[in-house]
N, C-alpha and C positions, 0 to 999 in steps of 0.2 A: 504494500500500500504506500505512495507517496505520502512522506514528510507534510505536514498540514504548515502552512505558513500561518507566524502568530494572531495574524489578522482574524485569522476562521475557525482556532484552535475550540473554540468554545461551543462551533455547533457541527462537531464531526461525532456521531458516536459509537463505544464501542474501540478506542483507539486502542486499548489494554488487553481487548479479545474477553469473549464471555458478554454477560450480559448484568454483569454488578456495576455498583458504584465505583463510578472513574476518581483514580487518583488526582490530587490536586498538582498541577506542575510547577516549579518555583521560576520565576520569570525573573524577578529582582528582588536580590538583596543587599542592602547597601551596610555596612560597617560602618560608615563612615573612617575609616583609617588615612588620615590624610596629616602635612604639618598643619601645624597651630595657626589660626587666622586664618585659614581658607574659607573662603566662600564656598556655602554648600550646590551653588548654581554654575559653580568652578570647576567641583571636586568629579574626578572621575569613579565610578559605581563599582563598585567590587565588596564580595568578590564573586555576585552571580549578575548576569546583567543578560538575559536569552532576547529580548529584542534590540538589542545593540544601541541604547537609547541614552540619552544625556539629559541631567537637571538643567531648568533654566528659569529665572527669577521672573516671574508674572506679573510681580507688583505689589504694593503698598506700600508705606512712608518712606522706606530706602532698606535696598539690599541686608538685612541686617542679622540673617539665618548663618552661623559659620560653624569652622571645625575646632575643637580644643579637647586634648588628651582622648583622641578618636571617639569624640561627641557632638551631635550636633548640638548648638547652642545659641538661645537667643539670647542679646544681651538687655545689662538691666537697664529700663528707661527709654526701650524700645519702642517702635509704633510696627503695624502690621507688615509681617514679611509672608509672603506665599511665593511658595517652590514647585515647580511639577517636572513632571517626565511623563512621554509618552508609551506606558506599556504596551499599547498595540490591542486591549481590549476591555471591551465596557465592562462588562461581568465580571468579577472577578474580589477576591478577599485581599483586603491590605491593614499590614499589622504595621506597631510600631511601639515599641520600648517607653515610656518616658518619668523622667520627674519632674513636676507639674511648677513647684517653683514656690508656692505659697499664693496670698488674697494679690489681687491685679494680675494674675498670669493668663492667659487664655493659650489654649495649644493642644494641637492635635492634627487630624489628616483633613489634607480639601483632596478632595475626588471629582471627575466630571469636570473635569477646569477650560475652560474654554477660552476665558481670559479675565483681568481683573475684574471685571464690570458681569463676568455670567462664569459662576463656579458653587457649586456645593462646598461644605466642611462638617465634617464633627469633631467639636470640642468641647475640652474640658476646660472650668474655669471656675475658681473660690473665690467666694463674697461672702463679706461677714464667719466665717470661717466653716464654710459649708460648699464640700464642690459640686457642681450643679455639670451636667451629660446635656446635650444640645444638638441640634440636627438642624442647619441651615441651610437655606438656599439664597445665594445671591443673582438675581437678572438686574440687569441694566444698571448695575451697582446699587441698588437696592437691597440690605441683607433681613430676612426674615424667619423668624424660627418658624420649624416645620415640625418639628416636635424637643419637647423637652418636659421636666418635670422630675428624670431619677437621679438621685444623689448618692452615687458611689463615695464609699468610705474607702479612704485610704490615707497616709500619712505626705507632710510634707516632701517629703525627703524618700520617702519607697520608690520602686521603680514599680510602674507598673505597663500594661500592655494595652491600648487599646485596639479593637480588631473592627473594620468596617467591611461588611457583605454585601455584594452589589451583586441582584441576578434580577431584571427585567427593569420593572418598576419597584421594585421592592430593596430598600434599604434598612441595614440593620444594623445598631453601632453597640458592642460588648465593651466594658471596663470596667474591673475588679467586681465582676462577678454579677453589675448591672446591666442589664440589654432597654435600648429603646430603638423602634421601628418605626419604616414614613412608609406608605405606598404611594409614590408619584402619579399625576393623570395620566403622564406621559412619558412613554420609554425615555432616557435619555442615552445616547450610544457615543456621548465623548467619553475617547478613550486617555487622556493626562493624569492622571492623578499625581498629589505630593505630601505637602507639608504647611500647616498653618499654625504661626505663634505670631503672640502680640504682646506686650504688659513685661512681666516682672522675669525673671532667669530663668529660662525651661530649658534642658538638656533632653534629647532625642537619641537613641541608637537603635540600632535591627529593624531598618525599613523594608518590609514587606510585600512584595507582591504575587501570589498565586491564581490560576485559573482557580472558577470555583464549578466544578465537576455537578 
């Protein structure tokens, strides 16, 4: 059987042989392992990188996502930085490592990115000392919550994971053990996904991207 180029990997099936649930394939995984002060829209993806694709800064208040002791990190006193790269498909699970930073931090994955002004995100972000899970959609530069409400416990200072599921219209964003869901009207098939922090020090490692089977 030919090779499925990454583009269409998602609607061939049966790639594994049989008729069970298909393995999920790892597209990209980033480490961030780079020097100190690299820009993350800089930095070259290793050490899994299967669509041969490169970070590149989307936009908001200035470049300000970088690398320090192989972390991504925002710095303190920052305004909004969004990152993406092109995986090559809409569907698809994207994970990512993080410590949140403390109250004024906001940070987590934009998915669907289109450009600054039309991109999805979920993130995570503590007020009054309560971290609050969010699902946004931004058009035309407009940002709106699309669902929110769960407040995952976790500590300042923990690392933890948060995981976004993308298979049709259906979004689904897991962290430290809380899940919240959107069903969109409409398919969206932008395939960039990345990275979104804004506010107080958030540190990023083990960027994720797999088909989702």
């Amino acid at each position: 059987m030919p090779v499925p180029t990454i583009r269409n990997i998602e609607t061939i099936p049966g790639m594994y042989g049989g008729g069970g649930v298909e393995a999920p394939i790892v597209l990209i995984l980033d480490q961030f392992t780079d020097t100190d002060a690299v820009k993350v829209s800089a930095h070259t993806i290793s050490p899994t990188n299967v669509p041969a694709t490169a970070w590149s800064y989307v936009g908001g208040a200035l470049d300000y996502l970088k690398i320090y002791s192989n972390k991504a990190r925002s710095q303190a006193g920052s305004y909004l930085t969004v990152d993406k790269l092109d995986a090559g498909i809409a569907d698809c699970i994207i994970s990512v490592d993080m410590v949140c930073g403390g109250d004024g931090g906001w940070c987590g994955i934009s998915f669907r990115v289109t450009d600054i002004n039309n991109y999805w995100y979920a993130v995570v972000s503590k007020i009054a000392a309560t971290y609050y899970l969010r699902i946004y959609e931004v058009t035309d530069g407009a940002a709106a919550v699309m669902r929110a409400g769960a407040s995952p416990v976790f500590g300042d200072a923990d690392t933890v994971t948060m995981t976004v599921t993308l298979a049709g219209n259906s979004i689904s964003v897991t962290m430290a053990g809380t899940t919240i869901s959107y069903t969109s009207a409409v398919r969206n098939t932008v395939t960039a996904h990345g990275l979104y922090v804004t506010g107080s020090v958030a540190t990023l490692d083990n960027f994720k991207i797999t088909t989702n089977p």
